[in-house]
N, C-alpha and C positions, 0 to 999 in steps of 0.2 A: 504494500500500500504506500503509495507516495506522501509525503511527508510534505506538510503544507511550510509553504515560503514567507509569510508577512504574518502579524499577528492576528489582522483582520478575518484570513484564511484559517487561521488555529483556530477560534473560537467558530466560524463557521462552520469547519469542519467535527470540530470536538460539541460543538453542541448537540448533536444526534448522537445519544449513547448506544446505539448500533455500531457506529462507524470508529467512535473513541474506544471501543471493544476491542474489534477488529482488529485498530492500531494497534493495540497494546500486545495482542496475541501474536500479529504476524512479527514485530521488535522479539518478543521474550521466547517466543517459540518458532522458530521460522522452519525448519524441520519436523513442527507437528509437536502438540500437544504433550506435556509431561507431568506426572502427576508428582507436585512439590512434595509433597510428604514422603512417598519412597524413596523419593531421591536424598530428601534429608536424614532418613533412617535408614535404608540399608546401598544409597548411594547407585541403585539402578536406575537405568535409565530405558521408558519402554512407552509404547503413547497408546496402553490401553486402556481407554477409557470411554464413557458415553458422555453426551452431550446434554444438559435438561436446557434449550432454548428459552422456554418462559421465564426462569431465574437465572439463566446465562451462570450458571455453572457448572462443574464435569464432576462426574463419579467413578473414582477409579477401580477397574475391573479387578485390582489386588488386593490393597488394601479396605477397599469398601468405602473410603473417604471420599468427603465431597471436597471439592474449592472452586475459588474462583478465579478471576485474572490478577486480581488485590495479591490472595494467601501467597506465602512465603516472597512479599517486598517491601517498599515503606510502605504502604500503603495497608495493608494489611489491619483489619477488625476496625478503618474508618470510616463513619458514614457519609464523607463528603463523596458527589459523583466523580468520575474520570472528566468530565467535562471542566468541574472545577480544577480538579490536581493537575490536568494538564496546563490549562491555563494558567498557575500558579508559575508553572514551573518555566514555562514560554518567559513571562515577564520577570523572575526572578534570572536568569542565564542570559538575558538581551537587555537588560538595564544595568547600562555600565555601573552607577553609581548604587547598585542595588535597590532592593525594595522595602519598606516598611510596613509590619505588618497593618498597622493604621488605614496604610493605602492602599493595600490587597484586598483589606477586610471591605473598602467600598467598591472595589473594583468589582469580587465576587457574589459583594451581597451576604457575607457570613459574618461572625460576631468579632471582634478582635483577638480576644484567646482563642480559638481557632484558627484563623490568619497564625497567629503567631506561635501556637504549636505546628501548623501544616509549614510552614516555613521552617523552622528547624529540622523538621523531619525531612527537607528539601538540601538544603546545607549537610547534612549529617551522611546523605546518599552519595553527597556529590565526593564527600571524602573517599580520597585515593587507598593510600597506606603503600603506596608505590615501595617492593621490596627491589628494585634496581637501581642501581647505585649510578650518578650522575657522570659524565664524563666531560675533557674537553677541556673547557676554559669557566670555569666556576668564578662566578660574583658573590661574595659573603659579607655579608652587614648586619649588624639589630640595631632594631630601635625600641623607641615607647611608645605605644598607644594607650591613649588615654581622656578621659572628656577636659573640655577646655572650664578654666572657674569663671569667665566671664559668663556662660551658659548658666550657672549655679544661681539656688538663689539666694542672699546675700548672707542669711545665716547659716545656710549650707557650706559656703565659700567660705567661710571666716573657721566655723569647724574644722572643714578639711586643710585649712591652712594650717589650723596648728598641731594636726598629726601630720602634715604630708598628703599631697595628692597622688591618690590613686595609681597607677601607672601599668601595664602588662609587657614584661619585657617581650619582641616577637624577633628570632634569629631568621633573617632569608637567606634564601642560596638562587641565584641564578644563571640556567645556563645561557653562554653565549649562544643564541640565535635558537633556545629554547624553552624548557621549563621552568617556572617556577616553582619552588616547593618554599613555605613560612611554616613555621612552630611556636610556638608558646613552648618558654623556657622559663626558669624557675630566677634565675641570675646571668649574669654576665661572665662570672667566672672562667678560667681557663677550662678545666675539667669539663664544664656544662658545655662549653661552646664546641670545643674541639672532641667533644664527646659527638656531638650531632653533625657537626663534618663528615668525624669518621665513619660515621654510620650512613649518611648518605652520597658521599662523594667517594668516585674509585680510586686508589691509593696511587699516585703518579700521575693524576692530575692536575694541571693548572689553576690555583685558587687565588683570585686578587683581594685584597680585604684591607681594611683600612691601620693604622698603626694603635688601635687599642691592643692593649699588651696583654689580655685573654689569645690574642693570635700568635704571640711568639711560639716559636717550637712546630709550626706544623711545614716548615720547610722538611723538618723528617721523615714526613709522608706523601707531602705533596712539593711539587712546583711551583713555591708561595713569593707573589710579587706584593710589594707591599708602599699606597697611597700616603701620604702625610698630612690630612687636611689640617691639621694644626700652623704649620706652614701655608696656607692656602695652597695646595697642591691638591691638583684634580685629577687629571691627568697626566702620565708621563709614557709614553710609548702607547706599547695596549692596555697598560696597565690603569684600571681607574674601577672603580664599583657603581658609576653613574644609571647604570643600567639599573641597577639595583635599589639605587637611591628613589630613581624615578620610579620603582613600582610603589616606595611609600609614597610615594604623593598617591598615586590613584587609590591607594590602602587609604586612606586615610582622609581623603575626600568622602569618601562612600561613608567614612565611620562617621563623622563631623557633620555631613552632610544628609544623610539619611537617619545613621540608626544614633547617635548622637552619644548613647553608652552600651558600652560591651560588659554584660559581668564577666568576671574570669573563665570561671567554670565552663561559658558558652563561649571565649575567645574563639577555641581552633576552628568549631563549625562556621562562623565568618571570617576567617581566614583561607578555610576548605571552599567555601560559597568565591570569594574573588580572586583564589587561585586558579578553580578552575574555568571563570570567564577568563582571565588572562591568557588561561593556555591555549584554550580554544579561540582567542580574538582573529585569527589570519579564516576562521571559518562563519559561512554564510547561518544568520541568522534559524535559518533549518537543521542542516549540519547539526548548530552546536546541542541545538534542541535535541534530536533525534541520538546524539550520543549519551545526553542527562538521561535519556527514558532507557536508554540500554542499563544503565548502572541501579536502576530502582529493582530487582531482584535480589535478593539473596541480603537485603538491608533491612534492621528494624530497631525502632527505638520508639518506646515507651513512655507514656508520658509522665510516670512514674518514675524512669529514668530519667529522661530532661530535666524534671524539675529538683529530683531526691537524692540523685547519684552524688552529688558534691557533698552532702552533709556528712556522709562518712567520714571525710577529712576536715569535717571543723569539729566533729565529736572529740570530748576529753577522753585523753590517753591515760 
């Protein structure tokens, strides 16, 4: 099934929940029907199953289970339609500066905590967890993100002045003429930084990075050129992380711009959400679509987890 071009097309297309079916089925199954449960339990894979048309869901001829096109992706036990999630996900992967739930929630017509659990659970799909290790000519920098206190309001501002404003340290790595991959890190530290290099860049690569002294030592491993902007030095040969520099501005336009505060806990999932517009930018607005709907299988996250998973770590030890 061809995969609609402009958003005007998505939502006409996705609004007949025959055809938003369809879509979903010929992306997750394109060799024919499989029933998720077997495959999550004993890992076969076999397309015996029947079809109930009226409730658009299969009953597999094995295990005796029903599902539907939802069971085993994010999507899965929500009662929004495929009309709405696709739509969500169109605007959320094609708006450079991201989207707010706020404005999702008028866009589809649903309540705001909806909007903004369906969002996270849209972010959290889009995460990679990419086990291949970068190659080439590596850009490496952290920054902070963080809300700004002229936003605040005046007794907020004045609190957090006198503990300290907030801050989420975030380490990027970018490749020349490819990927981005950002993390949430706990510090700046040596250990922490060049702990997640080495984890994700291959050993004998090219790494440029600026002269914070968390980067001494990794000439050890890698082919480490090294900026001085303390000097105002930006570039010196090929050497420079401007590449990298320039992905926080678009980071951080989106954050300031849009969603205006990040709590921690949720950092990585919008970091995960404008990495992977980044990566896909050289692709047409369809494209990147049609790749977001491939990655919605085999992902689930609870809303029990979104909101609960973090208090484990503020519980007394």
């Amino acid at each position: 099934m061809e995969t609609p071009k402009t958003l005007m097309e998505a939502i006409k297309t996705f609004s007949d929940p025959t055809v938003a079916h369809e879509y979903i089925v010929s992306l997750r199954w394109p060799n024919g029907v499989q029933c998720p449960h077997c495959l999550k339990a004993t890992g076969e894979i076999h397309g015996r199953v029947s079809f109930l048309s009226t409730r658009r869901i299969w009953k597999c001829k094995e295990c005796k289970k029903q599902f539907s096109v939802k069971s085993g992706t994010i999507m899965e036990d929500s009662p929004l339609g495929l009309d709405k999630w696709l739509t969500a996900l169109w605007l959320l992967v094609s708006a450079k500066n991201g989207i707010s739930s706020y404005e999702l929630a008028r866009s589809l017509g649903i309540k705001q905590q909806s909007a903004w659990f369906l969002l996270h659970r849209l972010r959290h799909m889009l995460e990679t967890g990419s086990m291949e290790k970068m190659t080439g000519t590596i850009e490496v920098d952290e920054t902070f993100v963080g809300g700004k206190s002229k936003n605040m309001h005046t007794d907020r501002r004045a609190e957090q002045r006198a503990k300290g404003f907030p801050k989420i340290t975030v380490l990027g790595m970018r490749q020349r003429e490819g990927e981005v991959r950002t993390m949430v890190v706990s510090n700046r530290e040596q250990a922490t930084l060049q702990g997640q290099i080495e984890e994700n860049v291959e050993e004998g690569a090219t790494v440029y990075t600026d002269s914070w002294k968390s980067y001494n030592g990794l000439a050890n491993k890698f082919n480490h050129g090294i900026i001085d902007h303390n000097v105002g030095q930006y570039v010196s040969g090929d050497i420079s992380t401007n590449g990298m520099e320039n992905y926080w501005t678009i980071l951080k336009r989106a954050y300031h711009g849009t969603y205006v505060h990040i709590s921690d806990w949720h950092a990585d999932k919008y970091l995960a959400e404008e990495d992977f517009r980044f990566n896909s930018r050289k692709q047409k607005d369809g494209e990147r679509f049609a790749e977001a709907v491939s990655k919605m299988a085999g992902k689930r996250l609870t809303y029990a987890e979104l909101t609960e998973s973090h208090l484990v770590n503020l519980a007394p030890k």
